[in-house]
N, C-alpha and C positions, 0 to 999 in steps of 0.2 A: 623608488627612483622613477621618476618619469621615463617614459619612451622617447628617443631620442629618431627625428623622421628628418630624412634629407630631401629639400622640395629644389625642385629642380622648374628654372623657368623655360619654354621653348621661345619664348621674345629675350630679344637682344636690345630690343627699341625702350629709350624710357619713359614712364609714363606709362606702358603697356597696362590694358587690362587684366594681362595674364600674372605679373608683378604684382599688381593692385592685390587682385585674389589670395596670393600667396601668404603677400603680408598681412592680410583679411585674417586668414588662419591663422598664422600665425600669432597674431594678437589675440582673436578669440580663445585658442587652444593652449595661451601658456601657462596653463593652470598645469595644465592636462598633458602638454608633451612638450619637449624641446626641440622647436621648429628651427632647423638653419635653413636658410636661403643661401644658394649655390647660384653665384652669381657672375662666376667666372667662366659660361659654357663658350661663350664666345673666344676665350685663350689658348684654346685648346687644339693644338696643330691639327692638320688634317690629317683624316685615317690613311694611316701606308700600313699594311701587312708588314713589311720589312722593320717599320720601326716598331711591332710588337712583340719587341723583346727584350731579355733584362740588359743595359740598362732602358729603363723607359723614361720617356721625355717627362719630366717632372711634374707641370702638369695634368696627365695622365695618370701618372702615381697618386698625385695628390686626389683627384676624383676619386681612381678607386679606394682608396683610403678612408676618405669620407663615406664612402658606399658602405662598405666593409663595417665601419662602425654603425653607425645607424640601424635601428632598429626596424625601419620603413621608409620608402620613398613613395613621395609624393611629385606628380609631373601636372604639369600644368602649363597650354600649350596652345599656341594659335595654329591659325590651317594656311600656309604659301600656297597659292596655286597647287591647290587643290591634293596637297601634300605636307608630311610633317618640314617643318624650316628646316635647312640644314645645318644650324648648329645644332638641334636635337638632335639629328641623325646620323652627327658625326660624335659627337658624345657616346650616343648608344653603340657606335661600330667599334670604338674602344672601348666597347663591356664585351664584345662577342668571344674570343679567347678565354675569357675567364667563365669563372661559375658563382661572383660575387652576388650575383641578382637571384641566383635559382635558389625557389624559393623562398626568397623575402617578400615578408609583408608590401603590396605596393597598390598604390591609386593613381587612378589622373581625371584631368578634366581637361577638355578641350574648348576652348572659348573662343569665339572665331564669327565668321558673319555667316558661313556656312558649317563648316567644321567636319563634315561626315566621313570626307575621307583621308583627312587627320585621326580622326576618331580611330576609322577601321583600321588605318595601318600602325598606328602606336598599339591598339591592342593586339594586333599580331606580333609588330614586334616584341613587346614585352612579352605574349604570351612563351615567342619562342626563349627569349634569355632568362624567365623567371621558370622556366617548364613544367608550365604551369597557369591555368585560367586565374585572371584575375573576377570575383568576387564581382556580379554583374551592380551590384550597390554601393562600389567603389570605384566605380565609372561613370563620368557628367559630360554630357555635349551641352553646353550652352552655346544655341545659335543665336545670331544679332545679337551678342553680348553687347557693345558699344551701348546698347540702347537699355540693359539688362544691371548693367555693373559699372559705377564710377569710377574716377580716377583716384577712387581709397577703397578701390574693393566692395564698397557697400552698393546693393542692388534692391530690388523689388524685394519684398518678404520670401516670396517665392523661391528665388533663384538664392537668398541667402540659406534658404531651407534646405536645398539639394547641395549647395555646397557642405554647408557644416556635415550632412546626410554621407557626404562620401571619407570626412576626415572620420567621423564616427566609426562607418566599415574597416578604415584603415586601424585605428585602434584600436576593435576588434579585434583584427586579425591576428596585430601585435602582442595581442594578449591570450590568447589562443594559443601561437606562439609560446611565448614564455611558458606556457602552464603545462604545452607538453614536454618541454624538456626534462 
């Protein structure tokens, strides 16, 4: 049975290069795993503490659902003003209560004109909800992506190398995973 990776975009805009990438892997990788694209981050009410509890706002449920199932997440994510966008980081603040993240297999890549300090702070955050380092070969800053990666995901040879380079880590993991249960 394939591994089943829930990729998750930090663009809401379409067209985005970050989309492009996903469905990049996507298509390269359906050999190999069952990539859904999660395409609904932008649905997703804003985090209020008060409404994290049962019942939850349906939405919400449904992420974690998705989360829950999947075998791995995959994030892939441009950089706001010099910060993760805020629908990623209202997504990720309806993961902090739970413990669906800790410890699942998980990658990202941050594609951006600059990116670094998108980069820095998804890795922290993730490192705090997966508790746990993410796998430094399952992490990609492509900066001047626009110039790097088309509007179908395909880029220089280069940057398509380090892509696929970080779905492979994630696989990995996936299966490392599986073999210790």
């Amino acid at each position: 049975m394939k591994p089943k990776i829930l990729a998750l975009s930090g663009s809401t805009r379409s067209g985005s290069s970050n989309n492009a990438i996903l469905q990049l892997i996507q298509n390269r990788f359906k050999d190999l795993a069952e990539v859904e694209l999660y395409q609904q981050i932008d649905t997703l009410p804003h985090f209020n503490p008060d409404l994290d509890q049962a019942p939850f706002p349906a939405k919400v449920s449904e992420l974690r659902a998705l989360i829950e199932q999947a075998d791995g997440i995959l994030i892939c994510t441009p950089e706001y003003v010099f910060s993760l966008p805020g629908s990623l980081k209202n997504a990720l603040e309806w993961l902090v209560s739970t413990t669906i993240l800790s410890f699942k297999p998980a990658a990202f890549i941050v594609a951006s004109g600059s990116g670094e300090k998108a980069f820095e702070s998804l890795d922290l955050v993730l490192k705090t909800l997966l508790q746990e380092d993410i796998p430094t070969d399952a992490k990609l800053l492509i900066q001047g992506s626009r110039g790097k990666v088309d509007a179908s995901g395909n880029g220089f040879a280069e940057t398509e190398l380090a892509i696929v380079g970080v779905v492979d880590a994630l696989l990995a993991q996936i299966h490392e995973k599986n073999n210790d249960r």
